[in-house]
Backbone bond lengths (Angstrom), bond angles and torsions (degrees), N, CA, C in turn:
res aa  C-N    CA-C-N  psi(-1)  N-CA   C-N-CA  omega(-1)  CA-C   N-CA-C  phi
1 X - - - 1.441 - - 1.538 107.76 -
2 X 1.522 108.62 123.74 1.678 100.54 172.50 1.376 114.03 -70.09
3 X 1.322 109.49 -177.05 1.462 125.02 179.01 1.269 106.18 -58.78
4 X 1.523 109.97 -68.25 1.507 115.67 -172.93 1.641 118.76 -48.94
5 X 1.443 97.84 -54.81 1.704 95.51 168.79 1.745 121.03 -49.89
6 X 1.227 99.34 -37.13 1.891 104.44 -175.19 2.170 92.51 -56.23
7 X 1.383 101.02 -59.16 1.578 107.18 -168.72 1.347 124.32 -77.97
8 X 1.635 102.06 9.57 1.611 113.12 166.24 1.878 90.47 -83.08
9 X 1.356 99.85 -55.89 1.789 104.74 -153.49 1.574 91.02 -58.92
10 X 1.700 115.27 -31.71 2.050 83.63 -176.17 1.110 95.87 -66.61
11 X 1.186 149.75 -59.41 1.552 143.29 -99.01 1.704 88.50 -94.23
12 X 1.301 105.19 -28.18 1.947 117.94 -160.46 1.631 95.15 -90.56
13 X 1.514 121.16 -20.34 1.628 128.39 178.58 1.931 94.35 -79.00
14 X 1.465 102.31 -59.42 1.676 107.34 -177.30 1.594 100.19 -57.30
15 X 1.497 128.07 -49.57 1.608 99.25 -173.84 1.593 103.62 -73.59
16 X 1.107 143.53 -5.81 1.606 127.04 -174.55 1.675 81.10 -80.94
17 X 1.285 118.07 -64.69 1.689 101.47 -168.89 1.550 116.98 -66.32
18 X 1.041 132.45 -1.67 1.394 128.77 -174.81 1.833 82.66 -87.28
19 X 1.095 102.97 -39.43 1.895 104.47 -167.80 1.714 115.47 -54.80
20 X 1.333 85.49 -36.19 1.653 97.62 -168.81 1.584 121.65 -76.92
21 X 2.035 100.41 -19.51 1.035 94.68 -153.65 1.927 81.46 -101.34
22 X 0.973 102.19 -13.82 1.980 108.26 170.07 1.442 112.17 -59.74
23 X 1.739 104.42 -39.96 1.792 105.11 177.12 1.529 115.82 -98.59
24 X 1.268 120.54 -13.12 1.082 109.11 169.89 1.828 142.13 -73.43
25 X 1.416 98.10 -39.01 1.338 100.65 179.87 1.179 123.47 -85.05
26 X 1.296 140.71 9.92 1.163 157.05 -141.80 1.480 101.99 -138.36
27 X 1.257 125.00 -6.17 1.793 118.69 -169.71 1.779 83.69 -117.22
28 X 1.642 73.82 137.11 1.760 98.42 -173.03 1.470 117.79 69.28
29 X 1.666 123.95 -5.26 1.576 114.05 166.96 1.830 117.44 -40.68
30 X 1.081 107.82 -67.68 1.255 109.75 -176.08 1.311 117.15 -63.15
31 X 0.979 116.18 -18.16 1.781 104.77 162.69 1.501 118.72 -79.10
32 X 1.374 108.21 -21.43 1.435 115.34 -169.28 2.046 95.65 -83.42
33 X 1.543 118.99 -39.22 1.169 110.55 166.91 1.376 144.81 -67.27
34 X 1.830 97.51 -12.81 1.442 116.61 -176.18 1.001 93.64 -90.17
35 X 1.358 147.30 -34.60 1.563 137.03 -179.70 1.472 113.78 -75.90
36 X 1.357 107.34 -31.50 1.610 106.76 158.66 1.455 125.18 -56.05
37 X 1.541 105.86 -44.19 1.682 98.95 162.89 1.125 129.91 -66.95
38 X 1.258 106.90 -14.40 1.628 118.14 -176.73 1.515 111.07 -68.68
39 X 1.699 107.59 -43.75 1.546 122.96 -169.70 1.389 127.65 -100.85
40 X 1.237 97.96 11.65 1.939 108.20 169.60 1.592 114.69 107.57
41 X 1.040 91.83 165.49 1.543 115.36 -152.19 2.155 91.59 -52.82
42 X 1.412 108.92 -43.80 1.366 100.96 -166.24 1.846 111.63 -81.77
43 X 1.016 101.67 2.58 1.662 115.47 175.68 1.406 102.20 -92.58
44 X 1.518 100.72 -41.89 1.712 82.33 -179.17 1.567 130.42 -83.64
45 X 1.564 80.54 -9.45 1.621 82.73 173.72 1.354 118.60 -82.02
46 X 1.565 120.58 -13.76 1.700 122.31 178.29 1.956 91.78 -88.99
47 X 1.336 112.64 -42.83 1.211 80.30 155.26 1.397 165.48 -90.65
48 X 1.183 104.79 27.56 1.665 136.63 157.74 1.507 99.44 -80.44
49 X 1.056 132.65 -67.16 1.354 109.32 -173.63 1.355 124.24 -59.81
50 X 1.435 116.43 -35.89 1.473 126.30 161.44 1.580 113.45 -30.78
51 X 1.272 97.65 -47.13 1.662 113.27 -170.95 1.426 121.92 -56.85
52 X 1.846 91.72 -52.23 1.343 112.33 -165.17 1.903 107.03 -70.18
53 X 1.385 96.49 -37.85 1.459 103.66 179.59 1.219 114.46 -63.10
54 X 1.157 137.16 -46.48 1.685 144.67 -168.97 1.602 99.49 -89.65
55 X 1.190 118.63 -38.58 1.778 102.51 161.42 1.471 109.57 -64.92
56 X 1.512 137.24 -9.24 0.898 133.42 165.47 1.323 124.64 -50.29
57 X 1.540 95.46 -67.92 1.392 124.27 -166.89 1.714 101.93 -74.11
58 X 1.170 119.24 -63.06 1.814 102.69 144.68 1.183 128.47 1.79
59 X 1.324 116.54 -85.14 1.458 120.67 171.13 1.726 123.42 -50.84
60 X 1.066 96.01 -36.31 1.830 98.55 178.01 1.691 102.23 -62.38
61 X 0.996 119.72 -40.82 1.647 138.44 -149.51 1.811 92.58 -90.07
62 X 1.019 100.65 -54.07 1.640 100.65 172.36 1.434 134.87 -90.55
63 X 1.523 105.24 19.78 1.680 125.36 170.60 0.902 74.93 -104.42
64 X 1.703 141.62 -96.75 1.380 161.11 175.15 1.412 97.70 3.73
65 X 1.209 126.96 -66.90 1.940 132.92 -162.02 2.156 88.49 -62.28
66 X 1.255 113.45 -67.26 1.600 128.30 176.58 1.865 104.51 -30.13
67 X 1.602 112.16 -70.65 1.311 99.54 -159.30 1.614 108.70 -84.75
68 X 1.323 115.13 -12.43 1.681 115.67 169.63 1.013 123.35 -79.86
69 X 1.879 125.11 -3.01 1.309 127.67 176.34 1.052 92.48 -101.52
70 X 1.265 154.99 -39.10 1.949 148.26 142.65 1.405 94.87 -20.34
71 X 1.115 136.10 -62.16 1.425 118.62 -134.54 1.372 97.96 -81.80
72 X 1.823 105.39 -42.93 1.530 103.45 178.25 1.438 131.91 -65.58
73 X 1.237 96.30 -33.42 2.346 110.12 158.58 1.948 86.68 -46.84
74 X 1.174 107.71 -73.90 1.668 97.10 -149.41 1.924 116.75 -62.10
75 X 1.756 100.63 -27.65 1.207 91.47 166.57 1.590 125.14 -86.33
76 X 1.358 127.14 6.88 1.113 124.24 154.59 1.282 138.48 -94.15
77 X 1.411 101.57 8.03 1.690 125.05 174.87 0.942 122.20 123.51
78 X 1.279 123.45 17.88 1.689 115.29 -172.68 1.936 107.30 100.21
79 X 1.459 88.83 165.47 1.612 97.38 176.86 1.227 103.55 -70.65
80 X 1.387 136.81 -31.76 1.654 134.13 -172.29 1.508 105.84 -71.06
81 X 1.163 122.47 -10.18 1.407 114.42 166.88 1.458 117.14 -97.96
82 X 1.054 120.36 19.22 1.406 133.42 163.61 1.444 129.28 -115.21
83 X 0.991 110.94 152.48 1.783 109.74 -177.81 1.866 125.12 -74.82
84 X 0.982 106.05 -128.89 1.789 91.45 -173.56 1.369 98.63 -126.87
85 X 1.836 104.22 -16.09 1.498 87.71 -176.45 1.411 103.66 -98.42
86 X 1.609 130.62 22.88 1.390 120.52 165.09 1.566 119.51 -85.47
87 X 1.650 98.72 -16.15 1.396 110.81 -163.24 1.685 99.24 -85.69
88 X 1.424 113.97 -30.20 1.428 129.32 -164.67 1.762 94.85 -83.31
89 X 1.570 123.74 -36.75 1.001 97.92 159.21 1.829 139.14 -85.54
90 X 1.319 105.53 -15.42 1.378 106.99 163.95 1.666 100.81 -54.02
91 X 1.294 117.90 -53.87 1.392 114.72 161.40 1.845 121.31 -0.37
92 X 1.616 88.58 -96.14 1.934 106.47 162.90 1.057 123.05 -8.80
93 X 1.676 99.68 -55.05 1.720 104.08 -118.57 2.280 69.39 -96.96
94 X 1.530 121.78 -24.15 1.352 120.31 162.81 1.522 127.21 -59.27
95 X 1.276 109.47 -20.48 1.426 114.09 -171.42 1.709 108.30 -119.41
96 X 1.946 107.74 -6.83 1.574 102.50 143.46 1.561 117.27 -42.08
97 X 1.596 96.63 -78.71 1.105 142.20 -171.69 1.636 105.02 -35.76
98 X 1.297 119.01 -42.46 1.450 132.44 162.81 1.491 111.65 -44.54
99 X 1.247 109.52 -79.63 1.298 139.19 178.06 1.606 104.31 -40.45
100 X 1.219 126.32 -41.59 1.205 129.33 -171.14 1.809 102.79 -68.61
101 X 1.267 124.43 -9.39 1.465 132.08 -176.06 1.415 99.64 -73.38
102 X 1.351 124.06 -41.53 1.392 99.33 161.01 1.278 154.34 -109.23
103 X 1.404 97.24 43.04 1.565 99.89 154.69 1.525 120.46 -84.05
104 X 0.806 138.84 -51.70 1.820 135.28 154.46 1.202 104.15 3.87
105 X 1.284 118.34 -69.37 1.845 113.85 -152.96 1.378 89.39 -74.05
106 X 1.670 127.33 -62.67 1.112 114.76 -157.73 1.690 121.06 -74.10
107 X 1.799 109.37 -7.98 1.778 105.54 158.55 1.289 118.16 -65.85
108 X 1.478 111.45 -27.42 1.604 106.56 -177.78 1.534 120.47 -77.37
109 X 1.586 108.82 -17.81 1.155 106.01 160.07 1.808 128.44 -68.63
110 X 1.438 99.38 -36.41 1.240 115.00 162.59 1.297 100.95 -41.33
111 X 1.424 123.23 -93.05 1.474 133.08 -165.25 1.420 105.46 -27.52
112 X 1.498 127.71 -55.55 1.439 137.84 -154.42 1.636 89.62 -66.89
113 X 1.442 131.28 -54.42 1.365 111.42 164.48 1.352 139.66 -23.30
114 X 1.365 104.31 -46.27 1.477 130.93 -161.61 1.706 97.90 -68.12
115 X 1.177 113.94 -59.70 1.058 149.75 -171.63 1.892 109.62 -61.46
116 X 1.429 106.46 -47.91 1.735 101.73 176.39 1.254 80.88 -134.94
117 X 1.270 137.80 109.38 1.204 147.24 178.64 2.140 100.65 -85.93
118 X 0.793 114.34 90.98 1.495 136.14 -168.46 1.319 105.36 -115.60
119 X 1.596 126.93 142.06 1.429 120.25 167.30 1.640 99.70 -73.12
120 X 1.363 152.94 -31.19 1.470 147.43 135.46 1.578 108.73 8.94
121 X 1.578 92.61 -82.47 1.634 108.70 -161.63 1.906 99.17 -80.87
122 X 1.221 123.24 -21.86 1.386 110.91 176.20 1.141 101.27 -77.74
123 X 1.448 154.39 -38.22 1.284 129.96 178.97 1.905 113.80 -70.83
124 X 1.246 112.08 -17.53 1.713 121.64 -161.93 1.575 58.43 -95.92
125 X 0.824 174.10 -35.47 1.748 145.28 -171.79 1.654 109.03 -64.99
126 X 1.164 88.35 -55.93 1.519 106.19 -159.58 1.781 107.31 -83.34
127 X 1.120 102.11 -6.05 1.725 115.15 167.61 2.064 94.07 -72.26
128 X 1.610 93.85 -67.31 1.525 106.06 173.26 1.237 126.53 -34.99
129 X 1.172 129.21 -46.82 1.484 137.23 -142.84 1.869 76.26 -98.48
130 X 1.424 134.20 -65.18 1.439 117.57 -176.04 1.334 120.18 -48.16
131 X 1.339 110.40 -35.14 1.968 104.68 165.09 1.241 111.92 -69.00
132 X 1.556 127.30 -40.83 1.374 87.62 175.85 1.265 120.01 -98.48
133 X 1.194 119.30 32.71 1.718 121.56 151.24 1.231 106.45 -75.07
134 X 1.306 137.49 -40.34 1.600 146.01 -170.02 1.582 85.19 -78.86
135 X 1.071 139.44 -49.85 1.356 126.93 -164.63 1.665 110.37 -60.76
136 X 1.627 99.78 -61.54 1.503 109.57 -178.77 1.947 121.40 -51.09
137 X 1.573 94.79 -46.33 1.413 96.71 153.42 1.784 141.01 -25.22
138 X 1.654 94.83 -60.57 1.257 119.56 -169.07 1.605 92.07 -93.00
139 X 1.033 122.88 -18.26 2.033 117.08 153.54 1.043 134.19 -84.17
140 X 1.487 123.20 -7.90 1.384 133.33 162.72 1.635 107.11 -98.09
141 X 1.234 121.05 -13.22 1.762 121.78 179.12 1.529 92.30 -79.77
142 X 1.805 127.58 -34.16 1.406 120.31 -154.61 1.925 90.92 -82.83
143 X 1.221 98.77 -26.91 1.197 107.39 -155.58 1.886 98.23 -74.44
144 X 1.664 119.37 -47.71 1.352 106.71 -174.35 1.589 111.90 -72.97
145 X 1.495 111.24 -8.21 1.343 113.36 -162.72 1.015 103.05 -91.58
146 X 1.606 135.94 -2.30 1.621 142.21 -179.32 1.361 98.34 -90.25
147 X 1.829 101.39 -49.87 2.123 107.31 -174.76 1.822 99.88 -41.09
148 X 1.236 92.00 -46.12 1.847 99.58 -163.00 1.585 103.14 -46.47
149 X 1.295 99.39 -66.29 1.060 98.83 -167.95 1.249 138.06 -78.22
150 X 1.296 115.80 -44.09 1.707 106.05 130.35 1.520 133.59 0.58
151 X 1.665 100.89 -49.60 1.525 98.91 -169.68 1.853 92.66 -117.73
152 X 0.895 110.56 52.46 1.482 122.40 -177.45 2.103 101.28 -111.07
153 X 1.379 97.50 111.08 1.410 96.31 -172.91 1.384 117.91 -53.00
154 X 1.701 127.74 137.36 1.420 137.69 -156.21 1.762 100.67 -93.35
C-alpha cells in the first residue's frame, strides 16, 4: 500500500467518523429539552447542559466532516478530479455549517430560562426550542443530501 493510498483511507475513516459524530448527537436533543421545559426549572437546567454538550460535539463532527472532505478533494487530485455532485455537496455540507450559526442565540435563550425560570422566559424557550427543531431538521436534510450525493455513482 502506498503512502498516499494509506492517507486517503485515514482521512475517508476520519470523515465517516467526523460524519457520525455531526448526525448523531443532535437527534432527539430538542425533544429531550422540551421535556425539560415541560418538567421544571431543575430539568431544564440539566437539560441545558445536555444541550450545550452535544451541540458541542456537533460542532467538532461538523468542522471535522468540512475540513476532511477538503483534504480528501485535494488528496485525490484536486476538485477537477471530481464530479459536480462532490462540489454540490461540499456545497451542503457549507450551508449545514451556516445554518448551524443559529443555534447559539436561540440555546442562550434556552439557558436564560433555566436560569430565571419566568412564565416570560418559559414561553421565549419554547418559542426557541421549535426553531431549533426547524433548524436541526434542515441540518440533517443538508446532511443526508451530501451522503447521497457523495455516494451518487461518478
Amino acid at each position: 500500500m502506498t503512502s498516499a493510498l494509506a492517507l486517503r483511507l485515514i482521512l475517508l475513516f476520519l470523515h465517516i467518523a467526523f460524519a457520525a459524530l455531526w448526525l448523531g448527537p443532535p437527534l432527539g436533543l430538542t425533544k429531550t429539552v422540551a421535556r425539560g421545559l415541560a418538567s421544571g426549572q431543575e430539568s431544564l437546567r440539566l437539560a441545558v447542559i445536555e444541550l450545550k454538550f452535544r451541540g458541542m460535539l456537533a460542532t467538532i463532527g461538523g468542522f471535522g466532516v468540512f475540513v476532511t472532505g477538503f483534504a480528501l478533494i485535494f488528496a485525490g487530485g484536486g476538485f477537477s478530479k471530481f464530479g459536480p455532485q462532490f462540489h454540490a455537496a461540499i456545497g451542503l455540507v457549507t450551508l449545514a455549517i451556516a445554518n448551524s450559526f443559529f443555534f447559539r442565540p436561540l440555546s442562550a435563550r434556552v439557558a436564560a430560562a433555566a436560569e430565571n425560570y419566568t412564565d416570560a422566559n418559559r414561553a421565549d424557550a419554547a418559542r426557541a426550542i421549535r426553531r431549533m427543531t426547524i433548524h436541526s431538521n434542515v441540518q440533517h436534510l443538508f446532511w443526508t443530501a451530501s451522503l447521497v450525493l457523495m455516494l451518487w455513482p461518478r
